[in-house]
C-alpha angles and dihedrals in degrees: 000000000000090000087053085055103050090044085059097038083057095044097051092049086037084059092039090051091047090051092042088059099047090044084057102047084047090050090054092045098055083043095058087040094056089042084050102046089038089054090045101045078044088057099042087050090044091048094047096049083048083051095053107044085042085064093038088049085045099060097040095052084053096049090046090041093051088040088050090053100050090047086054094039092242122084088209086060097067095041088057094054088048089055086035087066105046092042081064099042086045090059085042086056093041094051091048101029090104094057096025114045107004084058095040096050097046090052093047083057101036084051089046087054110045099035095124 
């Protein structure tokens, strides 16, 4: 009878252990599921708001271009100052990309990682 018993007593924590270990590997993959949602919604969002402000930086670089031309009396005037410009702020990004943006885009996934 004892022996019944303790059959029984090491099946039961054998099951709850069992359980214990499905219900962790659930937990973790919900968990990875909810990191992962949470980064790329984070990132659409991310990727719509850069869409919108690159049109909107498109239309207002041609309207400043087209302005800048008919102040100088030639419309290709005022499109090579507009070049003139990005091609300045694009060294000013390649000189700082390492401490600007390489910095600022691992923190924003490492946060989005670890939020919980």
């Amino acid at each position: 009878m004892e022996e019944e018993e303790e059959k029984s007593f090491t099946q039961r924590i054998y099951e709850q252990v069992e359980q214990y270990v499905k219900t962790t590997v659930e937990l973790y993959k919900l968990k990875t599921i909810h990191t992962f949602s949470d980064l790329f919604a984070a990132i659409a969002t991310g990727f719509i708001i850069w869409v919108i402000v690159f049109l909107t930086l498109i239309f207002a670089s041609l309207g400043a271009a087209f302005y800048l031309g008919e102040v100088l009396g030639k419309w290709h005037y005022g499109f090579f100052i507009v070049a003139g410009f990005y091609v300045l702020v694009g060294l000013i990004i390649y000189m700082l990309r390492i401490k600007c943006l390489k910095e600022r885009i691992n923190n924003f996934i490492i946060k989005q990682i670890f939020e919980d």
